[in-house]
N, C-alpha and C positions, 0 to 999 in steps of 0.2 A: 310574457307572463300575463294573467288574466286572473280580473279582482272581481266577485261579484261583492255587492253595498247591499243588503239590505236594512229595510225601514218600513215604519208605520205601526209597529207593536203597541202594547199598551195593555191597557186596565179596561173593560166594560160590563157594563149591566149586560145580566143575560136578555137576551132582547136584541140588542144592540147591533152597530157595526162598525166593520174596521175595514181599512186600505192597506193593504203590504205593497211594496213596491219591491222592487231590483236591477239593480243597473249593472249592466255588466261594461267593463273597462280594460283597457290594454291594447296588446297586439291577438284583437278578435278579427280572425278572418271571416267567419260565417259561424252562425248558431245553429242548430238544428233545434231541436227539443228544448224546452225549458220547464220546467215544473217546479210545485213545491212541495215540502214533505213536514211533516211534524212529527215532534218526537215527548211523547206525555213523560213524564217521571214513573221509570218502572218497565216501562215501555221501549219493543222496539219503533224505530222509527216507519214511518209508514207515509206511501204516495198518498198528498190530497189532491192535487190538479194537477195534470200536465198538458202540453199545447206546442203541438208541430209546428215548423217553421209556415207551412199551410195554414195554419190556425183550426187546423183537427184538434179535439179537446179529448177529456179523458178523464172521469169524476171519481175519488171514490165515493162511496155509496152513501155515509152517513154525511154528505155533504153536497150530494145531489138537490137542485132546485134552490139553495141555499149561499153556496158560493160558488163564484163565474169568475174563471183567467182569464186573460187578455195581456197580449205585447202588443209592444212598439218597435218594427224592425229596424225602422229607422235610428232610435235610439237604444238597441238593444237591452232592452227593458220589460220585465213583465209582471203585471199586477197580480193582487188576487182582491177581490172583492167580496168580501163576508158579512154577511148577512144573516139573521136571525140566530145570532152566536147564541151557542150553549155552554153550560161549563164544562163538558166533558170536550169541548175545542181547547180546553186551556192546553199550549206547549208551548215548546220555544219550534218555532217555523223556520224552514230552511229552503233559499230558492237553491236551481239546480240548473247548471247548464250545458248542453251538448255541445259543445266547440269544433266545428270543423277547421281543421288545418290540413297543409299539403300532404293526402297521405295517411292521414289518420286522424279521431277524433279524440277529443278527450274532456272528459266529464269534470266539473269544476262545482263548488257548493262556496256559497254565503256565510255567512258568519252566524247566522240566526239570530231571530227576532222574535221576544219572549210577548205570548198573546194569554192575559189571563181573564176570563168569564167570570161574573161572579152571579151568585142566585140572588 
């Protein structure tokens, strides 16, 4: 079994910034992909960053220049770095991860981490 944690949510002035984290834990053989997605009220959920096990990246667009992923393969862990938060950022954030095992892969999600912007 394989848990991802995530952390770093909160409250901020629009301006601002924030750190998400996520650790993935268990019987992880290899990660591949990890990303995160957000999901507004009303709203479907939708990719904001993802990041190959290569560290190839992959933005959407209203978030381009603004926030940067990065892992830790060593600790299978992968950030998001946000920056210049707006309030149309406010969801609750969910990391995301590609899990290789013998054979086959399988996609695991975080509990999610509630980011709210305020004007």
């Amino acid at each position: 079994q394989v848990q991802l944690v995530a952390s770093g949510g909160g409250l901020v002035q629009a301006g601002g910034s924030l750190r998400l984290s996520c650790a993935a834990s268990g019987s992880v053989f290899s990660i591949d992909a990890m990303g995160w997605y957000r999901q507004a009220p009303g709203k479907q959920r939708e990719m904001v960053a993802v990041i190959t096990s290569g560290g190839s990246t992959n933005y959407e667009d209203s978030v381009k220049g603004r926030f940067t992923i990065s892992r830790d393969n060593a600790k299978n862990t992968v950030y998001l770095q946000m920056n210049s938060l707006k309030p149309e950022d406010t969801a609750v954030y969910y990391c995301n991860a590609d899990v290789g095992f013998p054979g086959s892969n399988v996609k695991y999600w975080g509990q999610g981490t509630q980011v709210t912007v305020s004007s």
